[in-house]
C-alpha positions as CSV (number, residue, x, y, z in Angstrom):
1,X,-197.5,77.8,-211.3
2,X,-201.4,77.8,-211.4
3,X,-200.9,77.9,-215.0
4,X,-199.3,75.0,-215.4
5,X,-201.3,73.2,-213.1
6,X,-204.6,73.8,-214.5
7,X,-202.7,71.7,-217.8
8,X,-202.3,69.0,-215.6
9,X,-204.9,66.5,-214.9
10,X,-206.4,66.1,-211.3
11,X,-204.1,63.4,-210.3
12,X,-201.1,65.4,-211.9
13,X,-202.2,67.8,-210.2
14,X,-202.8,66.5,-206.8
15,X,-199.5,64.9,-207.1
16,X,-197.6,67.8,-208.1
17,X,-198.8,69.5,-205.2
18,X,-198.1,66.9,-202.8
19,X,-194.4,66.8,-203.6
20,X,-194.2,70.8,-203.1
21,X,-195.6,70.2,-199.8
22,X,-193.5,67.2,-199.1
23,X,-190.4,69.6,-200.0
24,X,-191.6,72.5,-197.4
25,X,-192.7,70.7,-194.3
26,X,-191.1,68.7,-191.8
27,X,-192.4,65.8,-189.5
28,X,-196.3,66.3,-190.6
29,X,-195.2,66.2,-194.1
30,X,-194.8,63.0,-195.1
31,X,-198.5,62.2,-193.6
32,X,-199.7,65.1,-195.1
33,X,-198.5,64.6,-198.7
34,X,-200.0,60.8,-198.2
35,X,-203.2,62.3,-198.0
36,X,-203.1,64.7,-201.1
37,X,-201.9,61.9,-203.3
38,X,-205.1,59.7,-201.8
39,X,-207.8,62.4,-203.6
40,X,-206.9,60.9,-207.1
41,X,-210.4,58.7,-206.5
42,X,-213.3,60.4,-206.3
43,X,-216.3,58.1,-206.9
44,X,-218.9,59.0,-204.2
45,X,-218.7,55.4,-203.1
46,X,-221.8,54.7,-201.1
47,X,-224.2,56.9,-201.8
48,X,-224.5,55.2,-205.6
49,X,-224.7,52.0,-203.8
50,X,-227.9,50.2,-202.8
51,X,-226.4,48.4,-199.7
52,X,-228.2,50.0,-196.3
53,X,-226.1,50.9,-193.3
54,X,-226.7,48.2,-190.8
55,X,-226.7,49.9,-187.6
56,X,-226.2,53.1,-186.0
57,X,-222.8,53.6,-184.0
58,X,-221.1,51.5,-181.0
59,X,-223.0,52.2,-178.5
60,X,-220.2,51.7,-176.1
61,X,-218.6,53.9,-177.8
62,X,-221.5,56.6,-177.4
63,X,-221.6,55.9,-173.5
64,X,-217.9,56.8,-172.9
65,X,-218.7,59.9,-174.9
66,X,-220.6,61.0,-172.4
67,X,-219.7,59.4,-169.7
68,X,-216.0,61.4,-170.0
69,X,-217.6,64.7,-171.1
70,X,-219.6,64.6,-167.4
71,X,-217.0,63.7,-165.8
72,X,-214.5,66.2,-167.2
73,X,-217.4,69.2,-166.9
74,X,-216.7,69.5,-163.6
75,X,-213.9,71.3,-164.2
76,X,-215.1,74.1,-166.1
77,X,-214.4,75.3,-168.5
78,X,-214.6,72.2,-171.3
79,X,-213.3,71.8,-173.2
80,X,-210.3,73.8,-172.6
81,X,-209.9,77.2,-173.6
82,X,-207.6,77.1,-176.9
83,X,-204.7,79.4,-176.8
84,X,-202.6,81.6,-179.1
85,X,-200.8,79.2,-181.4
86,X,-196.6,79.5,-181.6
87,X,-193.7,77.3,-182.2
88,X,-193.3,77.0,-179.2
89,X,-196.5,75.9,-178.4
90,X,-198.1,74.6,-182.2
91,X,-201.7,73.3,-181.7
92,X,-202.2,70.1,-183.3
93,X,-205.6,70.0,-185.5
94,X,-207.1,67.0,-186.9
95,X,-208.9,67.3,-189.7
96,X,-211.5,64.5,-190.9
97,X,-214.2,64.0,-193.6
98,X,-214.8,62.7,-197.2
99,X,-213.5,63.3,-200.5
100,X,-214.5,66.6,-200.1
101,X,-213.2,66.9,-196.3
102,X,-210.1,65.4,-198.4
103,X,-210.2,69.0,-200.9
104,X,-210.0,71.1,-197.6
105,X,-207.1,69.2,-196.5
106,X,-205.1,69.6,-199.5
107,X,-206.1,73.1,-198.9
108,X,-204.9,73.5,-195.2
109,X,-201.7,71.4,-195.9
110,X,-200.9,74.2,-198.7
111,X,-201.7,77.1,-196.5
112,X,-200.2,75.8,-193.8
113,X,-196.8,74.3,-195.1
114,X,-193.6,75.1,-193.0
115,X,-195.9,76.5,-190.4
116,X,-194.5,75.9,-187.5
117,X,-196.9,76.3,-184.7
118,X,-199.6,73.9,-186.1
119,X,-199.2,70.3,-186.5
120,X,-202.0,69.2,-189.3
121,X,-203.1,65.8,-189.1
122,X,-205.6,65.6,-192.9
123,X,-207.2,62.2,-191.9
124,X,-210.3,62.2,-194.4
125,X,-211.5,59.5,-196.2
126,X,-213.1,59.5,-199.3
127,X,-216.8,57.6,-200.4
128,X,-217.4,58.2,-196.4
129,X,-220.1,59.7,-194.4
130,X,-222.3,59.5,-191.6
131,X,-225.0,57.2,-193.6
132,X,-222.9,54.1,-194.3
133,X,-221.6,53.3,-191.1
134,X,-221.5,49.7,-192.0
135,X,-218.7,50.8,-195.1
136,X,-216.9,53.3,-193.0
137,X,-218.0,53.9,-189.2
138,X,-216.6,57.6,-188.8
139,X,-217.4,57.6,-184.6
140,X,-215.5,54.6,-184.3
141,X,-212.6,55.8,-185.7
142,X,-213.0,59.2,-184.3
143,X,-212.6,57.9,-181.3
144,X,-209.0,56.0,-182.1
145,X,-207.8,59.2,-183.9
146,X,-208.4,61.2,-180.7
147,X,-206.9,58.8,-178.5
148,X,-203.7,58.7,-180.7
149,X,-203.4,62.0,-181.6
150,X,-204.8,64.4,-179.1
151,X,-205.6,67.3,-181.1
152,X,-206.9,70.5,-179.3
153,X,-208.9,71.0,-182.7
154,X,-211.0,69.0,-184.9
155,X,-212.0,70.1,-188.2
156,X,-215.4,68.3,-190.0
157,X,-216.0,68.3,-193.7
158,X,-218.5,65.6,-194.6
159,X,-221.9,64.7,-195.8
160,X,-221.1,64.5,-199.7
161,X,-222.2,60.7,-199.5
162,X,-225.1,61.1,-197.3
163,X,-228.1,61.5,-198.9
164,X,-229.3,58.4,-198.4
165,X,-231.8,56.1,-196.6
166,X,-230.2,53.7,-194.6
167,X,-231.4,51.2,-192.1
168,X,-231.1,50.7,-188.7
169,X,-231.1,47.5,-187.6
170,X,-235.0,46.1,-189.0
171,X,-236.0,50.2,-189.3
172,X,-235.9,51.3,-192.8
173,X,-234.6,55.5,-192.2
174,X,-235.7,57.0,-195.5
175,X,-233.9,59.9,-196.1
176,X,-235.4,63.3,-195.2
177,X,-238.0,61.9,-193.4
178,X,-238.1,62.8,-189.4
179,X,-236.6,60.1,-188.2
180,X,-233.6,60.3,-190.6
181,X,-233.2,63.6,-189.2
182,X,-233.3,62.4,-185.9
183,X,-231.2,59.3,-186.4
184,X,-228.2,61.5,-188.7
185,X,-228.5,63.9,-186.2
186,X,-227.6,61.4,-183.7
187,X,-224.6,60.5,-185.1
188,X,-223.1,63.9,-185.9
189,X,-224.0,64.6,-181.9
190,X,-221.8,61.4,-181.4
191,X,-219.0,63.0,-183.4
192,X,-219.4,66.5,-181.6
193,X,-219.6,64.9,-178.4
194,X,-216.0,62.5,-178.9
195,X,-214.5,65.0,-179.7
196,X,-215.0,67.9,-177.1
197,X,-215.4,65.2,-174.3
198,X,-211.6,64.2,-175.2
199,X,-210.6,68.1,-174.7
200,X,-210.6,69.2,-178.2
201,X,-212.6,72.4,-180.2
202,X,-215.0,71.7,-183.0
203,X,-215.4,73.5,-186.5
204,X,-217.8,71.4,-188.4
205,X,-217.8,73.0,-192.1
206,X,-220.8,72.7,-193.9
207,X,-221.4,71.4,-197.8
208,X,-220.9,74.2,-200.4
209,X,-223.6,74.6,-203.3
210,X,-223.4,72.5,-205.9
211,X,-223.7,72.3,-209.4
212,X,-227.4,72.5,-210.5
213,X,-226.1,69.1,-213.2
214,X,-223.9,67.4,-210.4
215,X,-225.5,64.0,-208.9
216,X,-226.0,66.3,-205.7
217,X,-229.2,68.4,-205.0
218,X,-229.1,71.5,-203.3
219,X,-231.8,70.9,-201.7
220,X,-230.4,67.4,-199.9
221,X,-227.3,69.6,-199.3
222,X,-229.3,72.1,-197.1
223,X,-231.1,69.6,-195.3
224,X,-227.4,68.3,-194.1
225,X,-226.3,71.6,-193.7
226,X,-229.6,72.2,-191.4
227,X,-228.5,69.4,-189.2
228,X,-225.1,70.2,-188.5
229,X,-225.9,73.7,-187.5
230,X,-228.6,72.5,-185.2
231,X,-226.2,70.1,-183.6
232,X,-223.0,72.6,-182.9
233,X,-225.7,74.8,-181.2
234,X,-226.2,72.3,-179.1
235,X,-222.6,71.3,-178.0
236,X,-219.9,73.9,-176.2
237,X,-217.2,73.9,-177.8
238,X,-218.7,73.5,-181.6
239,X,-218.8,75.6,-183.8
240,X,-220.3,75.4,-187.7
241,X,-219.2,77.6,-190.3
242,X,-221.5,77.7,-193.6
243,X,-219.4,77.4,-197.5
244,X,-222.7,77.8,-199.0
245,X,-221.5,81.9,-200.1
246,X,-218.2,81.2,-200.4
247,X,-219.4,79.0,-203.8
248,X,-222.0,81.2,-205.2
249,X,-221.6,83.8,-207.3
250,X,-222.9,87.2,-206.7
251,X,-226.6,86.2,-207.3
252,X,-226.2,83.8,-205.1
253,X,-225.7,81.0,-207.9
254,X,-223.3,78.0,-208.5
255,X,-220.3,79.3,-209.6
256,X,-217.3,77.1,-211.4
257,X,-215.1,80.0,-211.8
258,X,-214.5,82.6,-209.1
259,X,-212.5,86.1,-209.1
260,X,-209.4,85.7,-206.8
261,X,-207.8,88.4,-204.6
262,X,-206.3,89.9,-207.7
263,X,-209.9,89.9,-209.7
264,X,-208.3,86.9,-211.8
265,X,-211.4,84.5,-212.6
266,X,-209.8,81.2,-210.9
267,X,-211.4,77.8,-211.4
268,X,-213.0,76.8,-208.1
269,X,-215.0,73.5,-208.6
270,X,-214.2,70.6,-210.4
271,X,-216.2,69.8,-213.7
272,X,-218.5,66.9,-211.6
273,X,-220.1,70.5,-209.6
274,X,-219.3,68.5,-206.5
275,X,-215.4,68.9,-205.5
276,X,-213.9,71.3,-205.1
277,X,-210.8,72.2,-207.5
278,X,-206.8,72.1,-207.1
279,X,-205.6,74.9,-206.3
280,X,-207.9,77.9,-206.7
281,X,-210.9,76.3,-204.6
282,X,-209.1,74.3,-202.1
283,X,-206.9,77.6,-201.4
284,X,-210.1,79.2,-201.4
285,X,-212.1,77.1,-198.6
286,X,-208.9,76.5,-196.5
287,X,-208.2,80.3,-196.2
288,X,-212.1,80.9,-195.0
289,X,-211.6,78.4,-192.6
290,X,-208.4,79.5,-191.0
291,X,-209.9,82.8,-191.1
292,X,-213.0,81.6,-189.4
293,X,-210.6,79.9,-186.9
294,X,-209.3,83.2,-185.6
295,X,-212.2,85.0,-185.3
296,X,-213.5,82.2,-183.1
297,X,-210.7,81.8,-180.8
298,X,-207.8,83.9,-182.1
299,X,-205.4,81.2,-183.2
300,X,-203.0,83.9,-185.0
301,X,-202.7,80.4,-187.8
């Protein structure tokens, strides 16, 4: 079957694998085979656009944030301890991102078809970030997605659009600088905090390497990566979890082709040396992740 998809093209291919899933799962699977069929785009959007964010997120939003996370402290532990997933009592996760938070969901839906104890919600966007609110304002709708769906778990992939300056109201936030840091970091607090304030878990997963030729700089990449693990030290509840191995080769290199379970080199990234390729790499990041999910609080997914 991975044969004949690496033939296909990536839209073939993302669509071929939709309709498997589509076939498998019931009640998520409509949703989720929306979403693979969505990653036939994959233009970074705003990073390759000169138009600055205009403002930093709602700040209403931001006080209800915290205003519910106080309050619900109280009752300690929060957020709530996250128990052994069954069908009889599936955990519903809620997976968000960018094009390439869009790779790991195709992974998870695979991984995770006719699985009935989790309930999968794959709700990334691509040519989104944290930079551009003003394009896409991920807090914002962070918020609706955890009032509408009430996941226990969230699941982060982002950041592939956001190395960028950006402005903030008349404040020109050049990228790397200090206050970039500060002001980024800011807004992946905001995410953190939504979401373990409204009783769910956090993994955030962090950009892989990428291709020394792709429009991406490593460099740029670990200064994200840098942030987010800062952050989810700071937040109960949060956890970050690091691709950056899980890419590389054995000297620690950008790698395109990877040896599988069986010692089979698999392709692993697409040609661009930014996504992540259908099906040997999105199989490969999903299965780290659920992996990383048990040994954090022993799902059994």
């Amino acid at each position: 079957m991975a044969g004949a998809l690496r033939t296909l093209s990536r839209p073939a291919r993302a669509a071929v694998i939709a309709s498997l899933v589509a076939l498998v799962v019931a009640g998520t699977g409509a949703g989720a085979a929306g979403r693979l069929a969505s990653t036939a785009s994959r233009a970074p959007g705003p990073a390759s656009t000169a138009r600055p964010a205009a403002s930093s997120p709602s700040r209403a939003v931001t006080v209800a944030a915290r205003r519910l996370g106080a309050k619900r402290r109280k009752a300690s532990p929060w957020p709530p301890p996250l128990e052994r997933a069954s069908p009889a009592h599936p955990i519903t996760i809620l997976e968000v991102g960018d094009s390439l938070g869009e790779d790991l969901g195709i992974g998870l839906s695979a991984l995770l078809a006719g699985d009935r104890s989790v309930h999968l919600l794959p709700e990334a966007v691509g040519s989104t970030g944290l930079a551009a609110l003003w394009y896409y304002d991920w807090p914002v709708e962070l918020a609706s997605e955890l009032d509408r769906y009430h996941p226990q778990l969230v699941i982060v992939m982002l950041g592939g659009n956001d190395a960028q300056s950006f402005d903030v109201g008349s404040e020109y936030v050049g990228f790397g600088t200090p206050l970039w840091r500060r002001v980024y970091g800011e807004r992946v607090a905001t995410m953190m905090r939504e979401a373990t304030s409204a009783g769910a878990h956090v993994l955030w997963v962090g950009m892989p390497i990428m291709s020394p030729t792709s429009v991406l700089s490593n460099s740029s990449m670990q200064l994200e990566n840098d942030v987010y693990s800062s952050e989810a030290r700071q937040h109960p509840g949060v956890a970050f979890m690091s691709t950056w191995r899980l890419f590389a080769n054995a000297e620690g290199q950008y790698a395109e082709y990877l040896p599988d379970a069986k010692g089979q080199l698999v392709q692993v990234r697409d040609p661009d040396g930014v996504h992540i390729d259908i099906p040997g790499g999105t199989d490969l990041v999903a299965g780290a992740v659920l992996r990383e999910l048990d040994r954090l609080w022993h799902l059994g997914i």
